[in-house]
C-alpha positions in Angstrom: -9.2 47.4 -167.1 -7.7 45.9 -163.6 -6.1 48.4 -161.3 -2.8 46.9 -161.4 -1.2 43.4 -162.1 0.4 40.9 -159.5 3.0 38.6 -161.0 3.7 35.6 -158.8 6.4 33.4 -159.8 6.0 29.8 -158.4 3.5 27.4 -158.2 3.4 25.7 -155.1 2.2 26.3 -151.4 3.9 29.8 -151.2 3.0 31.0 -154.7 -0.7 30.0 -154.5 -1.6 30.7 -151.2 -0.4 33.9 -151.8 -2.9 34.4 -154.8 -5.6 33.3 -152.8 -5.1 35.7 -149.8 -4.8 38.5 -152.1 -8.2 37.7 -153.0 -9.2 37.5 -149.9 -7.8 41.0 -149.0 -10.5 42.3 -152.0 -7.5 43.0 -154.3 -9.1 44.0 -157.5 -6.2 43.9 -160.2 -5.2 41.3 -162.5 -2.9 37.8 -160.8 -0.7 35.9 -163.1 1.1 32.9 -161.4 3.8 31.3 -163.0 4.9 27.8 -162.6 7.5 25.8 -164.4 5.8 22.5 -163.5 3.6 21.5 -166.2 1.0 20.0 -164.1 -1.2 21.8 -162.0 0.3 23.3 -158.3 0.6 20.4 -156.0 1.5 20.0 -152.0 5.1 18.6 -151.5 5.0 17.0 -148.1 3.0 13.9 -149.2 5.5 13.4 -151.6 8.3 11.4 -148.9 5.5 9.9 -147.8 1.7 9.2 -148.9 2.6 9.7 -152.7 5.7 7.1 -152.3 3.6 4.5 -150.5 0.7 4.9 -153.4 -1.8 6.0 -150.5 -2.6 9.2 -152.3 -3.2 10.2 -156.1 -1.9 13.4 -157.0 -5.0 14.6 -157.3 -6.1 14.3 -153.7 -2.8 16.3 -152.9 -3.7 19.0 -155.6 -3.6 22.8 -154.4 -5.6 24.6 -157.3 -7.6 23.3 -159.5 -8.8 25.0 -163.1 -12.1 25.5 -161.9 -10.6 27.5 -158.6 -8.4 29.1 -160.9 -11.5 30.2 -162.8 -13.1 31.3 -159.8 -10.3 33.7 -158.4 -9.8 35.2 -161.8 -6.0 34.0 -161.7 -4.2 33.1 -164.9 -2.4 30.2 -164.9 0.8 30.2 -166.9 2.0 26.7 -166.3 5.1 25.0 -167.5 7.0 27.8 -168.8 9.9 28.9 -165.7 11.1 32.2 -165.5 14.5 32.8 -166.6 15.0 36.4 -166.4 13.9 39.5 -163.8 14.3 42.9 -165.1 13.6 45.6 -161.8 13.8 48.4 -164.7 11.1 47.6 -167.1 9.4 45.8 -164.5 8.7 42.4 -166.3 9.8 38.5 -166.3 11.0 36.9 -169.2 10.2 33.5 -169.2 11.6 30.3 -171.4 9.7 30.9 -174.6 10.6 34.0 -175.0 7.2 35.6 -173.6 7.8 38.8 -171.5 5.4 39.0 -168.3 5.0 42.5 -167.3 4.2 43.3 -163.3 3.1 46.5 -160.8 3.5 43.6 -157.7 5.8 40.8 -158.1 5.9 38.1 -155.6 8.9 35.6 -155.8 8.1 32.0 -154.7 10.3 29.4 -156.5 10.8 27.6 -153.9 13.9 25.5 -153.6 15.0 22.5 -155.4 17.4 19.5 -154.0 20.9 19.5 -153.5 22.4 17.5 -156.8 23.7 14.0 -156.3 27.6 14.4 -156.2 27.6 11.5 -158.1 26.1 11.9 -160.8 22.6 10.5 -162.0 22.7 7.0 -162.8 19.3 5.2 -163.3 18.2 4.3 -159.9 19.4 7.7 -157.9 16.8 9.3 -156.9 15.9 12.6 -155.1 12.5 13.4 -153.8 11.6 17.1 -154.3 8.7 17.2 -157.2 6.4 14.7 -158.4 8.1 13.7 -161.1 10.7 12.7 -158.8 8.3 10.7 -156.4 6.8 9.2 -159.5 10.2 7.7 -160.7 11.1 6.4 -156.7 7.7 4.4 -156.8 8.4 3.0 -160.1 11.6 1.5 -158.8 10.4 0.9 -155.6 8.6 -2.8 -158.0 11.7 -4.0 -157.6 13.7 -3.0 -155.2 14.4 -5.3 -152.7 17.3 -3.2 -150.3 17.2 0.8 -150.8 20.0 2.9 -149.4 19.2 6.3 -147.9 22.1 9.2 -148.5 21.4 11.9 -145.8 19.5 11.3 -142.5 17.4 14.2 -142.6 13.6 14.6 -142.2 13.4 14.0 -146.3 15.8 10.8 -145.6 14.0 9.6 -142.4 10.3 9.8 -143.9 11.6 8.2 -146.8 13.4 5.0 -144.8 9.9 4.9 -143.0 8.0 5.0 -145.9 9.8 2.1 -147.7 10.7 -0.5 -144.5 6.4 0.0 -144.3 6.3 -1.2 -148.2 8.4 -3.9 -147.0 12.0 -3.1 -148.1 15.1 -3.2 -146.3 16.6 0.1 -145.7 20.3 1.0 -144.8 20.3 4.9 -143.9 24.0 6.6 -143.9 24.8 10.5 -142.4 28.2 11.9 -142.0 26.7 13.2 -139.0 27.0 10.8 -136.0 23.4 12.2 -134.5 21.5 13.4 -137.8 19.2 16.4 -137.0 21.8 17.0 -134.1 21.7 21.1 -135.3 17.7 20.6 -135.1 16.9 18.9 -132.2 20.2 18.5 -130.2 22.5 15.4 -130.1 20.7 13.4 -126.9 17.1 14.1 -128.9 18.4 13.2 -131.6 19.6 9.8 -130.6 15.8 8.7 -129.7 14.9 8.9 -133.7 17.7 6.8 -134.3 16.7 4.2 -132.0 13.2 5.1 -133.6 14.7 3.7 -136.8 16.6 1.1 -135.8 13.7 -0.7 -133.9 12.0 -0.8 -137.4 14.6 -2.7 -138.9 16.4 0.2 -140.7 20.5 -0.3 -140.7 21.6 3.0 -139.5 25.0 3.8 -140.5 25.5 7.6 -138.7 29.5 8.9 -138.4 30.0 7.5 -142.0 30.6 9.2 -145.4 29.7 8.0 -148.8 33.3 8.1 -150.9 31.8 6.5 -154.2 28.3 5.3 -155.9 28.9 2.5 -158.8 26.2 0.7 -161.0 22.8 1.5 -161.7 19.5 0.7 -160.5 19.5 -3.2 -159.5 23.0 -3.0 -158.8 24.4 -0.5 -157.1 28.0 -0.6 -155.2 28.1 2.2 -152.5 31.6 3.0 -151.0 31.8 4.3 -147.4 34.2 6.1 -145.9 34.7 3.1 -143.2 36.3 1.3 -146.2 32.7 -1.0 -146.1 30.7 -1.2 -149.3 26.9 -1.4 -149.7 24.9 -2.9 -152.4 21.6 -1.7 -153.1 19.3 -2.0 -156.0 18.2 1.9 -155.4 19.6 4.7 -154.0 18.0 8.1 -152.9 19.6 11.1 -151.8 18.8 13.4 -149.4 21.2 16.0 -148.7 19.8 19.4 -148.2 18.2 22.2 -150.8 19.0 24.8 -152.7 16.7 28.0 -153.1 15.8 28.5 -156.4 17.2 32.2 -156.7 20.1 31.8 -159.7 17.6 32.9 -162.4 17.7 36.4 -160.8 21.3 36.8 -160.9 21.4 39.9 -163.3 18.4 41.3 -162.2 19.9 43.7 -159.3 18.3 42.5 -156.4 20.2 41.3 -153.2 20.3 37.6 -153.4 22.6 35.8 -150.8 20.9 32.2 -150.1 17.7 33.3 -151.2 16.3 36.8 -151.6 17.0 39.2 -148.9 13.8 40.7 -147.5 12.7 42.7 -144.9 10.4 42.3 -141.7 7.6 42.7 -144.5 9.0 40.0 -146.8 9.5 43.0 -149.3 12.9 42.7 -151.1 15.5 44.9 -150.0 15.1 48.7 -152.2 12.2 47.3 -154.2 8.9 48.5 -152.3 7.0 46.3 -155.4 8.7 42.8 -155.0 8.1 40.5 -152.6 9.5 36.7 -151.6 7.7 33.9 -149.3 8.5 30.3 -148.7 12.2 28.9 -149.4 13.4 31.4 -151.8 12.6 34.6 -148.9 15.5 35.7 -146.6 13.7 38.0 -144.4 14.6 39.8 -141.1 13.8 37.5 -138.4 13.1 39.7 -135.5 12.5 36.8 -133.3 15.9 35.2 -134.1 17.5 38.8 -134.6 19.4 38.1 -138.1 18.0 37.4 -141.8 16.7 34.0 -141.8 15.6 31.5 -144.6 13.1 28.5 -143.6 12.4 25.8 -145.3 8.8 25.2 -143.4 5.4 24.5 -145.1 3.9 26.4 -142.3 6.0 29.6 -142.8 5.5 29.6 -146.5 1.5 29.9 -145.9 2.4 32.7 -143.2 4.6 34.5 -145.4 1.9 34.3 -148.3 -0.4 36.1 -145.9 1.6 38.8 -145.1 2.8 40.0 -148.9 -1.2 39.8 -149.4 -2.3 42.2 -146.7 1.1 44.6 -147.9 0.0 44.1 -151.1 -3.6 45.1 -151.1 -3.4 47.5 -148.2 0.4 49.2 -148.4 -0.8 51.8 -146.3 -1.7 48.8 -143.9 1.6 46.5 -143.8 2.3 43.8 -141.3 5.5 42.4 -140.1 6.2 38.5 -140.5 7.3 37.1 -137.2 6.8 33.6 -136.9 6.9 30.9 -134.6 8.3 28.4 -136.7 6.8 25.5 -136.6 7.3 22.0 -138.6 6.5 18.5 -138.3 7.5 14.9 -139.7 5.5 12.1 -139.7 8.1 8.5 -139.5 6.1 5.1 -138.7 3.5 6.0 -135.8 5.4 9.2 -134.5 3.8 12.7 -135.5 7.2 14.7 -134.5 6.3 18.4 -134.7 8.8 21.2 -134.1 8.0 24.9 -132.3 9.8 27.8 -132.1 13.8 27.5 -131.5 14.8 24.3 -130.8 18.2 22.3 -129.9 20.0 23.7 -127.4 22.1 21.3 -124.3 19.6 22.7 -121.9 16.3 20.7 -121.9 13.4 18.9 -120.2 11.8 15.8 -121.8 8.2 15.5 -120.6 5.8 12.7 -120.6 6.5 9.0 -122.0 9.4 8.7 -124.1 9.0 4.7 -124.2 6.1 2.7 -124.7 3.4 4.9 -125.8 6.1 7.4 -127.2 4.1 10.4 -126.1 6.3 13.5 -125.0 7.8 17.0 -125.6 11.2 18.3 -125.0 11.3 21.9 -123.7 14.2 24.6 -124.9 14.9 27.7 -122.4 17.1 30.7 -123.8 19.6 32.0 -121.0 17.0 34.2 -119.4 14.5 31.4 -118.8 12.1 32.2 -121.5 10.5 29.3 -123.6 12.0 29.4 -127.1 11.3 26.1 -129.0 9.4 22.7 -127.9 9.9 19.6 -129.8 6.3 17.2 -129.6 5.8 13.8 -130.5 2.3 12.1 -130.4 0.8 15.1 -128.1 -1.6 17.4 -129.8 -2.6 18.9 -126.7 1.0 19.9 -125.5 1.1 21.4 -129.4 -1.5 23.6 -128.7 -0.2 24.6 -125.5 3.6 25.4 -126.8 2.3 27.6 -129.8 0.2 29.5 -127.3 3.5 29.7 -124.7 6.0 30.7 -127.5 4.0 33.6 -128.8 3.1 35.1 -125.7 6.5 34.5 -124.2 5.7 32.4 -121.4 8.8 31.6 -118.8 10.1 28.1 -119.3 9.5 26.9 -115.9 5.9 27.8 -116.0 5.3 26.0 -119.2 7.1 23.2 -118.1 4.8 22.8 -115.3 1.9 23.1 -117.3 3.4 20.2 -118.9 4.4 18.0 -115.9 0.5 18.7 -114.4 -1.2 17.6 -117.8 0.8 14.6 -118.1 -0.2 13.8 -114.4 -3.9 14.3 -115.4 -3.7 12.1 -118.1 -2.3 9.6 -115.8 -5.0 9.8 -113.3 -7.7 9.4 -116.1 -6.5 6.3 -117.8 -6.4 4.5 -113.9 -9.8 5.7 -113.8 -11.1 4.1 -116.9 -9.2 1.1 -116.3 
């Protein structure tokens, strides 16, 4: 008979990377993860982009096969979501009825898209599963002008995506700079113009009052008095973690689950969260925290393993956050804290499009670093952040490799 059982609830990067590190710590019990997809666990970040342009098959993007199942001794209980926690008799109900009983339980459910305010006609779209992709590509046949709700990195990958199939693409944000909060308002501006010389009708400092029609004909009020008309229309206005199922269930939910350093839900020493449902205590930002990164899901995962299979053992999560977004010919990828007035923009931000922009805090420390096109400075800005590297020294660093790559393309030339 296994030790103990680990319950994971959630299927995707989170939920299964978790299984597989707590393999790889040599825990011995029984692992039962739970998905309420019916397919098998998939990777989401393909699905703005090389799902949508038909690039990739869903199997290419697939993160657990049967056979791997096999091969972990994990049971996969697919299709069925969990609608019930009880902390008391230590179990999950799920939607048939079945009762799932746990030692370890690991939350990972992820978050799902913010609703359409206006409703669900045929031909809104949002992009969070592959069902949802699936349906976008379907009416991407014939659509000849596509309107974008929501200017975000889901929004922006999207617009790329279809101006590359071939589509015209008007992309709206009540925001005047979209990702302003991310990135900061002059930053921000550069992806703009990003879109814009692409051919993408940017309409930023603009609401949407009013969606009409259905797919082939939709009327799109703005709160400019303008009106669009689009033949699809996808919406991409935020997420929402998917934590209302555990309402009764007497654990401290506020925006997600709220964890500790270890990602262990607050009063529970059993339960655990990663990926967009955990709120943990972010020692780095110094407050509870909930991120919505692909990276700190798999970092997360790890940790609940190790405090998992060696409690005696635990290690804190303290991440450098770190996410990225791929739009035409741009690999934008994210460090640390990011967005503050004070910044340096290194390298070529024209031509080539091959730069960083630097973030100090107010005692000159390097907090965040925003890359685009520059694997090297990547590398570089991990390293910095983690080991708390003053801003002006990494900026240097910066100036003196950009000078070196200067000096050996007139060489070669």
């Amino acid at each position: 008979m296994p030790e103990s059982t680990t319950v994971i609830v959630g299927a995707s990067i989170g939920g299964v990377r978790t299984a597989q590190a707590l393999r790889s710590e040599g825990y011995p019990g029984a692992i039962i993860l739970i998905g309420a997809e019916g397919e098998l666990p998939y990777d989401k970040p393909p699905l703005s982009k090389s799902i949508l342009a038909g690039d990739s098959t869903m199997a290419e993007i697939t993160l657990l096969t049967t056979e791997q199942a096999r091969e972990l001794d994990l049971e996969l209980r697919l299709g069925q979501p969990a609608i019930r926690l009880s902390t008391a008799n230590q179990d999950v109900e799920l939607a048939d009825g079945t009762r799932v009983a746990f030692d370890n339980l690991v939350l990972a459910t992820g978050a799902r898209a913010r609703p359409s305010p206006w409703g669900t006609p045929n031909g809104l779209h949002v992009i969070r599963t592959a069902a949802d992709a699936r349906a976008l590509r379907r009416h991407f046949g014939t659509t000849d002008h596509l309107v974008i709700i929501g200017g975000g990195f889901i929004g922006a990958e999207t617009a790329a995506t279809a101006v590359e199939l071939g589509m015209r693409v008007t992309l709206v944000d009540p925001e005047p700079v979209p990702m302003a909060r991310v990135m900061g308002a002059e930053i921000g501006e550069l992806f703009i113009d990003l879109h814009r010389r692409r051919g993408v009708d940017t309409r930023f400092g603009v609401g949407v009052e009013s969606v009409h029609g259905e797919h082939g004909s939709f009327a799109i009020g703005l709160s400019d008095g303008s009106t669009l008309a689009a033949d699809t229309v996808v919406v991409g206005i935020g997420a929402i973690p998917n934590d209302d199922w555990l309402e009764s269930s007497g654990l401290e939910v506020s925006n997600g689950v709220v964890c500790d350093v270890y990602c262990r839900a607050i009063g529970h020493d059993n339960i655990y969260a990663v990926g967009d449902v955990c709120r943990f205590d972010n020692t780095r930002r110094g407050g509870s925290t909930r991120l919505e990164h692909w990276t700190n899901a798999v970092e997360q995962a790890v940790v609940v393993a190790r405090n998992i299979a060696r409690p005696d053992e635990k290690i804190r999560h303290e991440p450098v956050e770190y996410v990225w977004s791929d739009q035409y010919d741009w690999k934008i990828q994210t460090v640390g804290l990011v967005g503050s007035s004070t910044h340096t923009v290194i390298g070529e931000v024209t031509n080539k499009a091959r730069f960083a922009v630097c973030y100090p805090d107010e005692n000159g420390r390097l907090t965040g670093v925003v890359v685009v096109n520059w694997p090297k400075a990547l590398v570089t800005a991990r390293k910095a952040i983690a080991l708390g590297v003053e801003y002006a020294e990494f900026a240097a660093r910066l100036e003196a490799m950009t000078v070196s790559a200067r000096t050996t393309v007139k060489e070669t030339t």
